[in-house]
N, C-alpha and C positions, 0 to 999 in steps of 0.2 A: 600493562594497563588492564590487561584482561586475566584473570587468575584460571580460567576452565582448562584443562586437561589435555595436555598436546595427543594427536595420534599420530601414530605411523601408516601413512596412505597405503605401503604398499601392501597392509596387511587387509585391508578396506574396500571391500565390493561396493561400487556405487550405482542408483540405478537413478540416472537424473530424468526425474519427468517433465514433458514439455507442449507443446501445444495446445490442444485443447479443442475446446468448443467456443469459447466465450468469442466476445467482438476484439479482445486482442490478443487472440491466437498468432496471428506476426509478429508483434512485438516476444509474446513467448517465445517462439520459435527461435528470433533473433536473441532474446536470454539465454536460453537452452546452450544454443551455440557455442557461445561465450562463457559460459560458465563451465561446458561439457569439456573443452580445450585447456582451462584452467586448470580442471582438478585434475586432467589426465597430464599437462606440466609437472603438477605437485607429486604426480605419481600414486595415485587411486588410476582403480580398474571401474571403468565408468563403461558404462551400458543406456544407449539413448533410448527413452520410450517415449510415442506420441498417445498421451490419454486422449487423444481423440477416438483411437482406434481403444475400443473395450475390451480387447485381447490381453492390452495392459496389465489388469489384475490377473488373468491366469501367468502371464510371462514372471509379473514380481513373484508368482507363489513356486514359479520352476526356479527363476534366477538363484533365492532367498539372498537377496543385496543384505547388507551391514549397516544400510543407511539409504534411504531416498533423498536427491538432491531435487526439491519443488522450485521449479521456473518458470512457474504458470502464474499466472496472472486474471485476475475476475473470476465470471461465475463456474461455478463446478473446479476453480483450482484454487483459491484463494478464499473461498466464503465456508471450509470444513470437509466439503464430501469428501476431496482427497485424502484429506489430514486424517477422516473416519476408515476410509478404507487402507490406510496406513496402519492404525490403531485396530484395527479389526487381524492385520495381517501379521504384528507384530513387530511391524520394522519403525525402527525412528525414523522422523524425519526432518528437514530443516522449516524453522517458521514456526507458528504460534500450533498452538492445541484445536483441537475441534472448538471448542467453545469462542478461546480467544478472537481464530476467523471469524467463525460467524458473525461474532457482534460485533468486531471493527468493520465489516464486511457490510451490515446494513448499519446506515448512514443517521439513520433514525433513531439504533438503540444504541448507537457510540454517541449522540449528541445526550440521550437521556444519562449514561453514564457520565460523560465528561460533566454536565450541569450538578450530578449530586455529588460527584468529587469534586465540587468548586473549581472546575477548569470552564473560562471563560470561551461561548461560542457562540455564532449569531443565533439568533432569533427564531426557531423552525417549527413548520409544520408535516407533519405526516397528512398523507393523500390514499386511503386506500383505494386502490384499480375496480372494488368490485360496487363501491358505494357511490353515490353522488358526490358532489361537494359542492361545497357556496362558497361560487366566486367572491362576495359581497364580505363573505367572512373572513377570506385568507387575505384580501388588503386591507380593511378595516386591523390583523395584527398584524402583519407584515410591509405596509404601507403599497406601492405600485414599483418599487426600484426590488427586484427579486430574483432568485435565481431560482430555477427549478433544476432537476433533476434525478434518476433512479436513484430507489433506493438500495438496488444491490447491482451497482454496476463502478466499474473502475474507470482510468486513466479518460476524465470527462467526457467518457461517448455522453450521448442522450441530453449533455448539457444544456439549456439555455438562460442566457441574460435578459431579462424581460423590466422595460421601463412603461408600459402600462397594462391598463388590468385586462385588455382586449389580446395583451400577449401573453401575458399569466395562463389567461383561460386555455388558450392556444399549444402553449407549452404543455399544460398539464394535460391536456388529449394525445397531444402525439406521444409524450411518455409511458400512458396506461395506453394507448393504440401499439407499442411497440412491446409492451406486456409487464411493466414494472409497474411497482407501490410505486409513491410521488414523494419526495422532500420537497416541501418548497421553503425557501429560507430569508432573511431580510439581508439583503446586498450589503458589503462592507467592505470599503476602500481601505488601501493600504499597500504598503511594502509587500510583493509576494514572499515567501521565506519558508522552507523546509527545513527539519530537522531529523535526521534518523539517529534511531538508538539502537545499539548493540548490546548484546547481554540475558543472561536469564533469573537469579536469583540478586545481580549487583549490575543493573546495565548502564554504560556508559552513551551522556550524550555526544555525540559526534555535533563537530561546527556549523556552525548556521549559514547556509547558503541562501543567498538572496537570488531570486530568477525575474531575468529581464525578458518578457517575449518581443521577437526580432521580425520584423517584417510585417504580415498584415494582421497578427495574433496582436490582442488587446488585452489577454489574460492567457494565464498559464494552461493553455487548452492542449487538446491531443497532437495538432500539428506541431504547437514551439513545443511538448513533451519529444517528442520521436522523430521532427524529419530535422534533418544538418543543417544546423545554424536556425532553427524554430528557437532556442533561445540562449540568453548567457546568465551562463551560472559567474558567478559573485563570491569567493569564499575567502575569508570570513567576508559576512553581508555587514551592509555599510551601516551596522546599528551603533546604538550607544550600547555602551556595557551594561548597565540597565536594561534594554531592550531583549540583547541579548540572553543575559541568564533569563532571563520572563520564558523566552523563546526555547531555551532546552528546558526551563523548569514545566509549561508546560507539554512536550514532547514528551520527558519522562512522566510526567503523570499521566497520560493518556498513555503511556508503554503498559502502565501497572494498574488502573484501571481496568484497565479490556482484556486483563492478561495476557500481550503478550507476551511471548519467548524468540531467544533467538535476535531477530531483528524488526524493528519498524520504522516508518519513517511518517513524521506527523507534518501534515501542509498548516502553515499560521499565515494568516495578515497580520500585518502590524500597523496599527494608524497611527495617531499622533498623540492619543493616549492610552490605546488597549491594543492587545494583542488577542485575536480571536482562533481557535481555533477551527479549521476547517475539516478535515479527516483524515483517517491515520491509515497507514498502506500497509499488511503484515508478511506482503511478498514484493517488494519494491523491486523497480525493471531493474536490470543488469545489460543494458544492453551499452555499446560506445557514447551514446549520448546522456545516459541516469546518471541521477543527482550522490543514489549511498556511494558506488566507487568513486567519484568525486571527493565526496566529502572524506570517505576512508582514507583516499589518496594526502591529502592536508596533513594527516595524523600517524602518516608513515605506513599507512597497510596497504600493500600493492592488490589488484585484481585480483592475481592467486592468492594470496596470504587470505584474502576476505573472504572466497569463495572456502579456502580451506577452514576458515575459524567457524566457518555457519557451520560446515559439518560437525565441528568439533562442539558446538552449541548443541546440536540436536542429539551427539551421543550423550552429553552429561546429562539433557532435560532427560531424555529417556532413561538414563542409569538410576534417577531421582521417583 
């Protein structure tokens, strides 16, 4: 399926970075893990580092690894500065380019890109933290059914579902109160449905997973993301084949849009006659409960197999 360039781990220094700063420094941590066990199965020589601790960049310049394995997740691990400090130091890594992060990374200018590549997405507005804004203006386009949200933040902290403008207002304080730009976007029901793509210059989409949240989750929020049995995964998701390709056609175009490399995994609604995009993840969790080894699992690539083909991803983008 995949033509990139097998390696031989044991000839391959790995230096997998993990924790962080961001608000889901746990769930990294619990990637890290998982992912750190894998490739040391596969047989790579793997060296744990927590970029939370800034010793990190002198330890990668003593290490000199063959490859950084990225298991971080949000801001400072997924939005570029790592990917820059990587490129600055000369080692590959796994996951998209400086550029690719950043802009899947704000929510803002992945929506401006998917609208000019003709990939269909609700309705948004950007909120800058340092300006005013008019209330009166963001429901007059967005109506009173809305979501808010950061616009450089992950696995839906900061989220809110807001069904009128006295909650909009509301929403959109605590967002700039907790120090993020603002997305606010017009609400859109539907089938929840991910899709990740693997690949760099020919990426494959992987099957469409449908997600049902379990218990008091109403949407596919950070608790049915990450705690046991927050939610069920679907695979393949109960679409029409119609539905379906729509569902990886637009995945892969929002891969190749934002450039990225490697791997992404794109979140879609699907209603009853459109498919909306929502945002596209360019370091998706790996932890027992994620959606990509799910989905990999469908299509025959074990845990290690996946963990080992991302490295293999990040040496050809680099060799390129």
């Amino acid at each position: 399926m995949f033509s990139v360039k097998k390696c031989d781990p044991s000839n391959i220094k790995v230096a997998l970075l993990k924790g962080g700063n961001s608000g889901e420094r746990e769930i990294s941590l619990k990637s890290g893990a998982a992912c750190s066990k894998a490739l040391k199965e596969v047989g790579f020589e793997v060296i744990d580092l927590d970029t939370k601790n800034p010793e990190f960049i002198e330890n990668l310049i003593d290490l000199k690894p063959d490859v950084c394995f990225l298991a971080l997740h949000g801001k400072y691990g997924e939005d570029g500065c790592v990917q820059g400090v990587c490129e600055m130091l000369g080692i590959p890594y796994t996951g998209s380019n400086v550029l690719g992060s950043a802009v899947a990374m704000d929510k803002a200018v992945a929506k401006i890109l998917y609208e000019k590549a003709g990939l269909s997405t609700p309705k948004g507005l950007r909120i800058n933290r340092a300006e005013n804004f008019d209330i009166d203006k963001i429901v007059k386009v967005l109506g009173e059914h809305v979501v808010v949200k950061p616009t450089n933040e992950g696995s839906t902290l900061g989220l809110h579902m807001c069904e009128t403008k006295q909650e909009i207002e509301v929403a959109i304080n605590q967002v700039i109160a907790d120090g993020f730009d603002v997305i606010a976007e017009e609400y859109v029901s539907g089938i929840e449905t991910t899709v990740a793509v693997l690949g760099n210059d020919d990426p494959v989409a992987l099957p469409v997973i449908e997600i049902v949240p379990q218990g008091d989750s109403t949407f596919y929020d950070f608790t049915a993301k990450y705690a046991a049995g927050g939610s069920k995964h679907i695979i393949p998701a109960r679409l029409s084949e119609e539905q379906t390709k729509t569902c990886q056609d637009l995945a892969m175009g929002a891969h190749k849009v934002l450039g990225c490399q490697g791997v992404s995994r794109t979140d879609i609604i699907v209603g009853e006659s459109k498919c909306w995009i929502l945002e596209t993840n360019t370091l998706p969790g790996m932890t027992e409960t994620s959606l990509l080894p799910d989905a990999a699992s469908k299509i025959g690539i074990s845990f290690n197999e996946l963990c080992k083909l991302l490295v293999e991803f990040a040496l050809e983008a680099h060799s390129k």
